[in-house]
LOSE-710483 format. One line per 4 residues: for each residue x, y negated, z of C-alpha. Coordinates in nm, 2 decimals, padded with zeros to 4 digits. Each point is the difference from the previous one (the first is absolute). Example, Ala and Ser with C-alpha at 12.3 -4.5 7.8 and 13.67 -1.06 7.14 Angstrom:
BEGIN
01.23:00.45:00.78 | 00.14:-00.34:-00.07
# end
This chain:
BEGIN
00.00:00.00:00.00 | 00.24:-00.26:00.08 | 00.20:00.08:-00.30 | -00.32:-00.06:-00.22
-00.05:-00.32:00.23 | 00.31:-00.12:-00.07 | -00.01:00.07:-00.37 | -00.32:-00.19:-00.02
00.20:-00.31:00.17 | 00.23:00.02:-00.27 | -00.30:00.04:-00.25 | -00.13:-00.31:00.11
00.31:-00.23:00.02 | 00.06:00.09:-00.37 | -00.33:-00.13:-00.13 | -00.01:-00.28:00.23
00.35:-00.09:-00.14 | -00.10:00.08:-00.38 | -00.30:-00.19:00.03 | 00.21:-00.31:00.15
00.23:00.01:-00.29 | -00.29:00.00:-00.26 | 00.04:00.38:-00.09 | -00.37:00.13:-00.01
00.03:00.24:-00.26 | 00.23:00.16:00.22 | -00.12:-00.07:00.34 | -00.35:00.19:-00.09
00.14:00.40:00.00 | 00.17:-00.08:00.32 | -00.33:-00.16:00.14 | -00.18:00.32:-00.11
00.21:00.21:00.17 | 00.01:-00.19:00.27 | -00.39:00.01:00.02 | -00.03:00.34:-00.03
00.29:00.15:00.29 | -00.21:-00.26:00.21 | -00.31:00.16:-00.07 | 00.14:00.34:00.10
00.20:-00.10:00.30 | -00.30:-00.21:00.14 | -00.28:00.09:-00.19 | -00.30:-00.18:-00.24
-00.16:-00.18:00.32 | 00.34:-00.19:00.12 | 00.05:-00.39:-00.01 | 00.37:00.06:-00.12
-00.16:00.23:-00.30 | -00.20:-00.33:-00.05 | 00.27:-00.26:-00.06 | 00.19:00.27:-00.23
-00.32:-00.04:-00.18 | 00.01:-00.40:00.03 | 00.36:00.04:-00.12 | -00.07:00.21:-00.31
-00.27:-00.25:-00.10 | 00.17:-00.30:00.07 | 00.30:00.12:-00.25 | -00.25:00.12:-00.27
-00.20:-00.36:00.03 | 00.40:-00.14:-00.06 | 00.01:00.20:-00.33 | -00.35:-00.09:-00.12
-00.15:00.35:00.05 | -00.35:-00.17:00.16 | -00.21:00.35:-00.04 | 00.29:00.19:00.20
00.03:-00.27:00.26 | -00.39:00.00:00.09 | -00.09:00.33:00.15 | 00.35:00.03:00.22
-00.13:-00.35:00.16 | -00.31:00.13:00.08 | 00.09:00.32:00.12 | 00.21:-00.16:00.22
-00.22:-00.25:00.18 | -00.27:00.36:00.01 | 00.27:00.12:00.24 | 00.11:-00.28:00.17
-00.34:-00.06:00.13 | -00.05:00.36:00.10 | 00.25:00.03:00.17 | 00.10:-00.35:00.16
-00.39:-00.17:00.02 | -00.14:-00.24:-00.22 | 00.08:-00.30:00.26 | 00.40:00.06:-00.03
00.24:-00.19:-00.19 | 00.16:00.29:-00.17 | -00.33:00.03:-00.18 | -00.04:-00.42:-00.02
00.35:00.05:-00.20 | -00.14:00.27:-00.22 | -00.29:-00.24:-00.11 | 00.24:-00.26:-00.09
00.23:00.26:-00.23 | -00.31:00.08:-00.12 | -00.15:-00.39:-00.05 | 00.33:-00.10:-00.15
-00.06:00.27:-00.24 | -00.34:-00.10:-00.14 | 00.13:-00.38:-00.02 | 00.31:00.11:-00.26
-00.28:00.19:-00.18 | -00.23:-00.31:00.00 | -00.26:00.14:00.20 | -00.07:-00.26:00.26
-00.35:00.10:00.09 | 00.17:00.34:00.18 | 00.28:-00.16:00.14 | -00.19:-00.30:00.18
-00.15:00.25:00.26 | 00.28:00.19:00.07 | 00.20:-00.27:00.05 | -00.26:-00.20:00.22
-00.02:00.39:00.19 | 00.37:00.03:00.06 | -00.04:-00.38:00.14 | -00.26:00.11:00.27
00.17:00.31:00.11 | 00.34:-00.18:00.05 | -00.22:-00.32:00.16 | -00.12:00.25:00.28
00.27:00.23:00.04 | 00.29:-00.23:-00.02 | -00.14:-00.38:00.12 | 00.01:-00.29:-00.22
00.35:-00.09:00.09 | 00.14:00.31:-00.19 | 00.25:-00.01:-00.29 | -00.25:00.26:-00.10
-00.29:-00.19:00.00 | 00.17:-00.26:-00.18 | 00.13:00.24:-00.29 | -00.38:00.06:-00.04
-00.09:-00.35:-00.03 | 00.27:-00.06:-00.22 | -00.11:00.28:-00.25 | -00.36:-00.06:-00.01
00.12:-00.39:-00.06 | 00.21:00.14:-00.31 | -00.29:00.17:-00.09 | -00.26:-00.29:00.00
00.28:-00.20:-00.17 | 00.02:00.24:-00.32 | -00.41:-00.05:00.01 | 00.10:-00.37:-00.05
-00.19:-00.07:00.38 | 00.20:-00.22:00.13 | -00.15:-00.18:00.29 | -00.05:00.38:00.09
00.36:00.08:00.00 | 00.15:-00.32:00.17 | -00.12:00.05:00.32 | 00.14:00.29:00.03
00.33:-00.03:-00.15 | 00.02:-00.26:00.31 | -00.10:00.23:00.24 | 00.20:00.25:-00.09
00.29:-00.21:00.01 | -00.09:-00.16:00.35 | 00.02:00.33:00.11 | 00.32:00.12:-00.18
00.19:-00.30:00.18 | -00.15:00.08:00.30 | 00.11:00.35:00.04 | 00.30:00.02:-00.15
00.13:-00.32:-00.02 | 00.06:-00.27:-00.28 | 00.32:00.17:-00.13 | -00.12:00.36:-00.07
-00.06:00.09:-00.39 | -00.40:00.08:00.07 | -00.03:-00.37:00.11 | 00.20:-00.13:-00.26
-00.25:00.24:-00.28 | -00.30:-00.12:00.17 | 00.13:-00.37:-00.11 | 00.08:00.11:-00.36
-00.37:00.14:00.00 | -00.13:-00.35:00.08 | 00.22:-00.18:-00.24 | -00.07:00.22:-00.26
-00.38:-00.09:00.05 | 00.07:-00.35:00.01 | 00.16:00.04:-00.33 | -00.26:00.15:-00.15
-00.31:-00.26:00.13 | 00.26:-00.27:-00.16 | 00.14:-00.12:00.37 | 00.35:-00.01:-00.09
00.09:-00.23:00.30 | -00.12:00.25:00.21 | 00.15:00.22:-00.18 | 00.40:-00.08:-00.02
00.10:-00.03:00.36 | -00.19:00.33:00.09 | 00.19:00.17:-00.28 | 00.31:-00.16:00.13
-00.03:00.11:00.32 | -00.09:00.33:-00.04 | 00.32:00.08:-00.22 | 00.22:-00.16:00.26
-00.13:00.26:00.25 | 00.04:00.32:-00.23 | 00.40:-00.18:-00.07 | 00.07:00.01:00.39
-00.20:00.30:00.06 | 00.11:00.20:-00.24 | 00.27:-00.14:-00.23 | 00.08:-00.19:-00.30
00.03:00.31:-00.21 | -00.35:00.16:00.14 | -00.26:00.13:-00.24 | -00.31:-00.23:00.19
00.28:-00.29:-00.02 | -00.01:00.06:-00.38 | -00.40:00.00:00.01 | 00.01:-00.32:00.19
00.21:-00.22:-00.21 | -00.20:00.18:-00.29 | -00.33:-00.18:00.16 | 00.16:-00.32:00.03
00.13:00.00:-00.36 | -00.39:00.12:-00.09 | -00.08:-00.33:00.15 | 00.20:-00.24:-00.14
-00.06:00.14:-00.35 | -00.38:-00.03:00.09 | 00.11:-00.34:00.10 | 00.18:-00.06:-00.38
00.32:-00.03:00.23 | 00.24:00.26:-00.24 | 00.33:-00.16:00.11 | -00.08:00.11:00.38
-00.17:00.37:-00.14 | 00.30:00.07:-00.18 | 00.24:00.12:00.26 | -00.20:00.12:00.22
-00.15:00.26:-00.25 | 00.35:00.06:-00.08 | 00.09:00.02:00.36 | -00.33:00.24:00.07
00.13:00.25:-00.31 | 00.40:-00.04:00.10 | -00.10:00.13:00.37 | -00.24:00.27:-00.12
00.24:00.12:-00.25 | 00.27:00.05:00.25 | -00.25:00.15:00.29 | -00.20:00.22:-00.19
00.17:00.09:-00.32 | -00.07:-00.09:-00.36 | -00.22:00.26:-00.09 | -00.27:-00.04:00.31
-00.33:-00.15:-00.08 | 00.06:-00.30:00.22 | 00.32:-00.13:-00.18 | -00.23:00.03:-00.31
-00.25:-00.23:00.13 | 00.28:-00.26:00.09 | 00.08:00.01:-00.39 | -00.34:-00.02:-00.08
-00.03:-00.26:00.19 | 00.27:-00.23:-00.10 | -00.06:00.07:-00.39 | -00.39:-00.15:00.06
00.19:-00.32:00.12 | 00.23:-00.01:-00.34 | -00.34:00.06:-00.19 | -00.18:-00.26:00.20
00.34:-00.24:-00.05 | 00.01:00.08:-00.41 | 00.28:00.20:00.04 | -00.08:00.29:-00.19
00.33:00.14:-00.08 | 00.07:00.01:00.35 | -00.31:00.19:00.11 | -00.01:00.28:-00.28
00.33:00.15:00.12 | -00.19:00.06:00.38 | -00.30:00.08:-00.08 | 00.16:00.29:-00.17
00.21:00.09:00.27 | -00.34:-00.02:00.22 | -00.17:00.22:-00.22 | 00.26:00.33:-00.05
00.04:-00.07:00.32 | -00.35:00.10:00.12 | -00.03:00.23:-00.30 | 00.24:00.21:00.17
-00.10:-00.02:00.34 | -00.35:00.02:00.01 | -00.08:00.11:-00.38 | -00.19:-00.09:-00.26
-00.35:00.05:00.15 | 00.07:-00.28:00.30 | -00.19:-00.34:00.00 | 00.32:-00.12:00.08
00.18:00.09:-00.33 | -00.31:-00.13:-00.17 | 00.03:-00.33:00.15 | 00.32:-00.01:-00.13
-00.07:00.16:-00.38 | -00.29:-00.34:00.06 | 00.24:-00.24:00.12 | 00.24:00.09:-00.27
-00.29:-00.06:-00.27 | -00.11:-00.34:00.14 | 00.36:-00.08:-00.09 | -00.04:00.11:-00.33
-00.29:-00.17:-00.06 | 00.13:-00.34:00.10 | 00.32:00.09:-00.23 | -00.23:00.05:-00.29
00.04:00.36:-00.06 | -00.33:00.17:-00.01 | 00.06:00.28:-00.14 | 00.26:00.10:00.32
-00.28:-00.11:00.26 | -00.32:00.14:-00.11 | 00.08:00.41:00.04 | 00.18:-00.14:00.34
-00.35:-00.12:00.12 | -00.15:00.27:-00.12 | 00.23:00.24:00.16 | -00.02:-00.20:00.36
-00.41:-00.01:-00.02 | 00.00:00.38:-00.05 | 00.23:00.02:00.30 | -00.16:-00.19:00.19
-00.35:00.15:-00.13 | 00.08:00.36:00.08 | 00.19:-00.03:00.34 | -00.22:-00.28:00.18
-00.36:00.05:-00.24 | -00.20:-00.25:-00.16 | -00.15:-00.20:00.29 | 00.35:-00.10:00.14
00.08:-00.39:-00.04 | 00.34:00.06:-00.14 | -00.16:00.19:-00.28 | -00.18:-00.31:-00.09
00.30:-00.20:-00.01 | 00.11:00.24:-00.27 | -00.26:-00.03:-00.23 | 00.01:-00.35:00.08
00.37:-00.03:-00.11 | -00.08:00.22:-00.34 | -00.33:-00.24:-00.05 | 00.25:-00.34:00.01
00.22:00.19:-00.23 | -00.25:00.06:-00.23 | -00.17:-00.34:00.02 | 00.40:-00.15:-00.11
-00.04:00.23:-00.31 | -00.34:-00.14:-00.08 | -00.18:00.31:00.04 | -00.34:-00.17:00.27
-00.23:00.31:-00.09 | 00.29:00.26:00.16 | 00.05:-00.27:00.28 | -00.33:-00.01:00.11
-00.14:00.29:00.09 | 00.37:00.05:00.22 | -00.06:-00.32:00.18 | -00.35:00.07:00.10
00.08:00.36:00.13 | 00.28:-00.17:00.22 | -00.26:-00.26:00.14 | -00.22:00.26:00.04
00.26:00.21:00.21 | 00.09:-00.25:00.15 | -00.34:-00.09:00.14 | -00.03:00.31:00.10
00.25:00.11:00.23 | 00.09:-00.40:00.09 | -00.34:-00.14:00.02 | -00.09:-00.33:-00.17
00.11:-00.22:00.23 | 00.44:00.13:-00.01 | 00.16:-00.26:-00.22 | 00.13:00.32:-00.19
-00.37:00.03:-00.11 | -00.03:-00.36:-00.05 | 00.35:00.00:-00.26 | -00.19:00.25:-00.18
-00.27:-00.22:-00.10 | 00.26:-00.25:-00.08 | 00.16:00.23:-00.22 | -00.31:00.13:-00.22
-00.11:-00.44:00.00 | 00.33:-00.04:-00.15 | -00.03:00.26:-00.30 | -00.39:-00.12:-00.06
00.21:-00.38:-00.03 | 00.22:00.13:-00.25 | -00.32:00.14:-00.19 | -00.15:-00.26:00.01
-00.26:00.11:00.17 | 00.02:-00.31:00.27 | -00.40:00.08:00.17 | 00.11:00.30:00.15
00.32:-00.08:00.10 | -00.12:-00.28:00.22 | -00.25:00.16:00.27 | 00.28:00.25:00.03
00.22:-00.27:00.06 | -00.23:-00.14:00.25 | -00.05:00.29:00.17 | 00.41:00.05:00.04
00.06:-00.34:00.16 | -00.34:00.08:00.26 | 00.24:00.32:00.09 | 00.32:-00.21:00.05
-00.16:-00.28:00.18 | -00.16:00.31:00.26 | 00.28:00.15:00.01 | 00.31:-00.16:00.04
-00.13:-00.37:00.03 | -00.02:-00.28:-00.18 | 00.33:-00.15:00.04 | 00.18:00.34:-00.09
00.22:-00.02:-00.33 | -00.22:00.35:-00.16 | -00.34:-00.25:00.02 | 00.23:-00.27:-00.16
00.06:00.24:-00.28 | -00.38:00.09:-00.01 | -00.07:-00.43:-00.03 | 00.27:00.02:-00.29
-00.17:00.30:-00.23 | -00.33:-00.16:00.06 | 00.15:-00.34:-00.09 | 00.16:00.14:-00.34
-00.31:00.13:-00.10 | -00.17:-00.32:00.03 | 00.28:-00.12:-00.21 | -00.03:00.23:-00.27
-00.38:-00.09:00.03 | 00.07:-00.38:-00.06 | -00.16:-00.07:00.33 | 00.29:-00.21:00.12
-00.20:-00.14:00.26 | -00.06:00.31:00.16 | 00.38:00.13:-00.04 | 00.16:-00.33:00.14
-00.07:00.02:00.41 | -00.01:00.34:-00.04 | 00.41:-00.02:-00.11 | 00.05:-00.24:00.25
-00.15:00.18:00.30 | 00.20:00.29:-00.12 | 00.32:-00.23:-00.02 | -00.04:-00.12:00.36
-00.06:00.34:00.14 | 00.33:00.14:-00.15 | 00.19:-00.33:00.09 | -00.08:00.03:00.32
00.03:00.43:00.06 | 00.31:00.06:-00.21 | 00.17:-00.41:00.01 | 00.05:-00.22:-00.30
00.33:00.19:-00.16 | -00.22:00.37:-00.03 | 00.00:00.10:-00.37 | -00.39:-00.01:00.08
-00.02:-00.32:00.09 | 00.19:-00.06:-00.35 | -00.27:00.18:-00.16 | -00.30:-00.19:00.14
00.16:-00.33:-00.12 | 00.06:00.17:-00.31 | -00.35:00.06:-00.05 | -00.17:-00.30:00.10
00.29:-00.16:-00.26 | -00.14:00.21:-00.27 | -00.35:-00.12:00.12 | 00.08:-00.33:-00.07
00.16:00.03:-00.31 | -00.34:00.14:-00.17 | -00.20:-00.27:00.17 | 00.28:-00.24:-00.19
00.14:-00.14:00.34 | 00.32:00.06:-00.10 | 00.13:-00.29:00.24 | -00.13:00.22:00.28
00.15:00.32:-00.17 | 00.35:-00.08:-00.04 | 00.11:-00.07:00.35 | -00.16:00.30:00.13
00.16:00.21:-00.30 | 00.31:-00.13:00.10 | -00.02:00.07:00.45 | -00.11:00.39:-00.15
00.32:00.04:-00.23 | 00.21:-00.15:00.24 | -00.16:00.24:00.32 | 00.08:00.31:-00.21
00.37:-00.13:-00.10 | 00.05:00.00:00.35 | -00.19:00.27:00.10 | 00.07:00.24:-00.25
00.33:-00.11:-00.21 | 00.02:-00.13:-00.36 | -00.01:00.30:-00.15 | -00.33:00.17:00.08
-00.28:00.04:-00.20 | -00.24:-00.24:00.23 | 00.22:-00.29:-00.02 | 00.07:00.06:-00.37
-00.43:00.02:-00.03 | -00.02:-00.36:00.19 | 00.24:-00.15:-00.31 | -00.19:00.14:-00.20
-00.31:-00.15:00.14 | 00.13:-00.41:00.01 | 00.12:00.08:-00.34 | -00.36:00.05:-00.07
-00.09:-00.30:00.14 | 00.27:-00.20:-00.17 | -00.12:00.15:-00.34 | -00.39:-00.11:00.04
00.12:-00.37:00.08 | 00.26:00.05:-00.29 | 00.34:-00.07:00.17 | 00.12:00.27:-00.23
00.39:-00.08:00.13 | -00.06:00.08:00.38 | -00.21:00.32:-00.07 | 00.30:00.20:-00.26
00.27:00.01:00.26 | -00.27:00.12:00.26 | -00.07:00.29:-00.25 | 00.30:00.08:-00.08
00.11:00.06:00.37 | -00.33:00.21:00.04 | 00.08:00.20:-00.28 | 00.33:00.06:00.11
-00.11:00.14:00.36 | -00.23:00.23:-00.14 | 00.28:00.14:-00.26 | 00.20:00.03:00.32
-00.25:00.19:00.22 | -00.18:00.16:-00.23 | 00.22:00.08:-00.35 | -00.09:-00.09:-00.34
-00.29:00.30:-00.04 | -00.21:-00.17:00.26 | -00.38:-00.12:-00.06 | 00.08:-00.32:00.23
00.34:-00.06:-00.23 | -00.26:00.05:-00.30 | -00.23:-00.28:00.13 | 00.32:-00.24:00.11
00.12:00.01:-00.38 | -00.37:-00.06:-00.08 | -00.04:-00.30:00.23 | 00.34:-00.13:-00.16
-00.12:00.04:-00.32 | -00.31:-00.18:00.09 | 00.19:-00.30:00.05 | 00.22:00.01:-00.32
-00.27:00.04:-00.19 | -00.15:-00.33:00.15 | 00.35:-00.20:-00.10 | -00.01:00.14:-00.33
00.23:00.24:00.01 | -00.16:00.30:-00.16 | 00.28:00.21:-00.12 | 00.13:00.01:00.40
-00.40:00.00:00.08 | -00.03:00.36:-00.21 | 00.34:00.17:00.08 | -00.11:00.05:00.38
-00.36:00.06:-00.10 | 00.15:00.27:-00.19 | 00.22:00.12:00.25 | -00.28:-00.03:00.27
-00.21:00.22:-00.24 | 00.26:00.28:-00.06 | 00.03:00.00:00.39 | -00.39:00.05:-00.01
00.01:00.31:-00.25 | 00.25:00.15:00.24 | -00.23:00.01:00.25 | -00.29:00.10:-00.25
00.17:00.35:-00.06 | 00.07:00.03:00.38 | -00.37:-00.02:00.06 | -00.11:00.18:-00.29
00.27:00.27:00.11 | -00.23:00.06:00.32 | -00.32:-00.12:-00.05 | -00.36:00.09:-00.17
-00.15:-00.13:-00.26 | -00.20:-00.25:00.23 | 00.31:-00.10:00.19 | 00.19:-00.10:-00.37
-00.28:-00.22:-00.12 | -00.03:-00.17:00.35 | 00.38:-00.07:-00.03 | -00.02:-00.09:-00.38
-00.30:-00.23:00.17 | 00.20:-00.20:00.22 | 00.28:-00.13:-00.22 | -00.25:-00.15:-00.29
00.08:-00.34:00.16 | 00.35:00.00:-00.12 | -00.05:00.14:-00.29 | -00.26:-00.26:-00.12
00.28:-00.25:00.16 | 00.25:00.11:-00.23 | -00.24:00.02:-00.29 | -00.12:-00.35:00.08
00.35:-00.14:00.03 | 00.08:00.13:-00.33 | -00.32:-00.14:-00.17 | 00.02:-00.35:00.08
00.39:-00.01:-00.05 | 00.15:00.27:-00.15 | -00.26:00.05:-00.25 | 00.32:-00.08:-00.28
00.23:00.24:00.15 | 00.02:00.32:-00.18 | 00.20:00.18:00.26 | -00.27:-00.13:00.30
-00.26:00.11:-00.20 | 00.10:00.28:-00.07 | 00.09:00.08:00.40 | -00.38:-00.09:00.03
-00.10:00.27:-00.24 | 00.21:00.23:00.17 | -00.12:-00.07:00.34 | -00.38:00.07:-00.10
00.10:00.35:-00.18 | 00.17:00.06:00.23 | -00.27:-00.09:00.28 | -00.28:00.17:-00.25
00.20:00.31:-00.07 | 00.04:00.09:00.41 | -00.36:-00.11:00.05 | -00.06:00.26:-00.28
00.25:00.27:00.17 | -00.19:-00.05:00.38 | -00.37:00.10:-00.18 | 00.16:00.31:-00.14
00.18:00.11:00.25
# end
């Protein structure tokens, strides 16, 4: 016996230690055999046989494996009530494995009352001063915050942590998570002063606790980088993502899970700075690394096949992003089912992609089974629920179709202003779609204090040099300009470009947009010599981030040409048209390399307006020009003869 005791020891210490370095694959045989010598040297009805059960699960939920993970969680709580009563905190803990279980899975109807269970037993068996206690409050907080309750979870997150500082003082690690939990709220109901110093101080306790080069260290400096890049703040994200993926790399190895997250991590930052070059190479890394640690089936791997396709898309390339998507919703689909939120998010990601290529009929139906989910397992007042209908308003606006985009709309800024309050930067956001819609409308009157009150809110939440802030005075600029206040639209042009200079550097796409747009202006009141230099740096940002086989570079050299055309200079006019246009058929044959016949003629669809620019251009000037008139001829062969080719297809 006590050589089978101590071999179960040893059992145990290697899965706890294979599960610390990220090894699940091979952590789960030695977790089975450790379940099963404690089943025969204690028996089915034993609390120990219990937690080898808990274990088991816990490594299979790690590895994706949901429908192993399920039954071994409630087997075990079975036997822990048996055998130690249903008012002990052996069994409270068993509800919470179990609670945490159905929250990964999306199913927040089952683990509310477990978790709220688990809560009472611990109340009455522990006392209200317990760290216990408090890890209950903490969880079902964590819960009500993924449910996007937030008044629900405040309360107690603060509770919890009175409690933690109570008992164990304001240096131990549970304290110092109990702050993170809080400041990660704040972030997400927009309260970023709240935020900061909570985040701050929470890392400083894990660094005295436990060490600069301490995996919960890592985590903490991640959250304060998540908050500064929430805050548009990259300068200050920047090392400390690099700081949180350095100290993860050297604690737990570069093939665990939790050094791909750090990568993951830092690589949404480049993407978010314009940097794609610099986030490829990591998101990469990220994805063979969970490949081979938790295999292709894992929601994990699929958020990183997703991530690497949102990349893809913003480079242009949508023939590499689409099977991405669809690979990362079928994932996600089969290992956490079609009523999980995250699955939304897929189709929602495959829908946007679909709406860049034109194709609104495959968008649709995608976007409204997201909302749909969405509304479901969220409810219809979670903001998630509430971008939804922001998302589907936004597709009907690019249809055209402007009457049913607006109650939606409506109803999405009702959901914000509930939800997160009306001075939150989300409901901002919500006055800003509303307010473009009035614009594309014509109702200017309408749109104006709706861009305004959405200005304010996000000078005030996120400060006056947030790329957000640029992009309200951006838009009340553009405003303006069709109203033909251009004295009004210039100066506010001029504070956004300079906010994202600052805020974002000179070569990223966002600043290169805001040349673009005072060129604009400048080209309506005709001061034809301060617009071309504008346009040329704009062009020249978007060769830099984006190549020369971009769609933005193709609309740069058409905004150029624009303006040659205007100071008679038609040969230069027609050589970027052209070169714009070849760009164009490049991305033709990528679509029609993937998509249907619907999805080619919605492309072909959306790029008439250049094409009758070009043709226009050479009509009123060019009409003498054998060479331009024969590119014309060319262009609408060409144009027919693919139209043709996506019928037959």
């Amino acid at each position: 016996m006590d050589k089978k005791k101590k071999q179960l020891d040893r059992l145990n210490k290697t899965a706890a230690d294979l599960y610390q370095r990220g090894q699940y694959v091979q952590a789960i045989p030695i977790a089975i055999e450790a379940r099963d010598l404690t089943r025969q040297l204690l028996g089915k009805l034993h609390p120990d046989y219990a937690t080898s059960l808990n274990h088991l699960a816990v490594l299979y939920q790690k590895m994706g494996n949901y429908a192993a993970a399920e039954p071994l969680l409630r087997q075990a709580s079975v036997i822990d009530r048996k055998a130690l009563g249903a008012d002990h905190p052996g069994y409270a803990t068993d509800l919470s494995i179990l609670a945490e279980f159905y929250q990964a899975i999306g199913n927040y109807a089952a683990a509310e009352p477990l978790l709220r269970q688990a809560s009472e037993i611990n109340r009455n068996a522990l006392g209200e001063d317990h760290p216990g206690y408090a890890t209950d409050l903490n969880n079902l907080a964590l819960l009500y915050q993924d449910i996007g309750n937030y008044a629900a979870a405040e309360p107690l997150l603060r509770q919890a942590s009175t409690i933690f500082r109570t008992a164990l003082g304001e240096q131990h690690p549970d304290y110092a998570q109990s702050l993170n939990n809080l400041a990660v709220l704040y972030r997400q109901m927009g309260n970023y002063v709240a935020a900061e110093p909570l985040h701050r101080q929470a890392a400083e306790i894990w660094r005295t606790a436990l060490g600069e080069q301490h995996p919960d260290y890592a985590q903490s400096l991640n959250n304060l980088a998540a908050l500064y890049q929430t805050m548009g703040n990259y300068a200050q994200a920047e090392p400390l993502y690099r700081q949180a993926f350095d100290i993860a790399g050297t604690a737990l190895g570069e093939q665990h899970p939790a050094y791909a997250t750090t990568l993951n991590n830092l690589a949404l930052l480049y993407q978010a700075m314009g940097n794609y070059v610099a986030a490829e190479p990591l998101y990469r890394q990220a994805f063979d690394i969970r490949r081979t640690a938790l295999g292709e089936q894992h929601p994990d791997y699929g958020q990183s096949l997703n991530n690497l396709a949102l990349l893809y898309q913003a480079m242009g390339n949508y023939v590499a992003a689409e099977p991405l998507l669809r690979q990362a919703s079928e994932i996600r689909r089969t290992a956490l089912g079609e009523q999980h939120p995250d699955y939304a998010q897929s189709l929602h990601n495959l829908a946007t992609l679909y709406q860049a290529m034109g194709n609104y009929a495959a968008a649709e139906p995608l976007l409204r089974q997201a909302s749909e989910i969405r509304r479901t397992a969220l409810g219809e007042q979670h903001p998630d629920y509430a971008q939804s209908l922001h998302n589907l308003a936004l597709l009907y606006q690019a249809m055209g179709n402007y009457a049913a985009a607006e109650p939606l709309l409506r109803q999405a800024l009702d959901i914000a202003g509930t939800a997160l309050g009306e001075q939150h930067p989300d409901y901002g956001q919500s006055l800003h779609n509303l307010a473009l819609l009035y614009q594309v409308m014509g109702n200017y009157a309408a749109a104006e204090p709706l861009y305004r009150q959405a200005s304010e809110i996000w000078r005030t939440a996120l400060g006056e040099q947030h790329p957000d802030y640029g992009q309200s005075l951006n838009n009340l600029a553009t405003l303006y300009q069709v109203m033909g206040n251009y004295a009004a639209a210039e100066p506010l042009y001029r504070q956004a470009s300079e906010i994202w200079r600052t805020a974002l550097g000179e070569q990223h796409l966002d600043y290169g947009q805001s040349l673009h747009n005072r060129a604009a202006l400048y080209q309506v009141m005709g001061n034809y010599a301060a617009a071309e230099p504008l346009l040329r740096q704009a062009l020249d940002i978007a060769r830099t981030a984006l190549g020369e086989q971009h769609p933005d570079y193709a609309q740069s050299l058409n905004n150029l040409a624009t303006l040659y055309a205007a100071t008679n200079r038609a040969a230069t006019s027609l050589a970027l048209m052209e070169q714009a246009n070849a760009i164009r058929d490049r991305l033709i044959g990528q679509v029609f390399s993937i998509g249907s016949e619907r999805e080619r003629m919605a492309y072909l669809a959306t790029l008439r307006g250049e094409r009758d620019g070009f043709l226009s251009l050479v009509s009123r000037v060019l009409s003498r020009d054998h060479s331009a008139v024969r590119a014309a001829l060319d262009l609408v062969l060409r144009r027919k003869a693919l139209g043709t080719e996506a019928l037959a297809a």
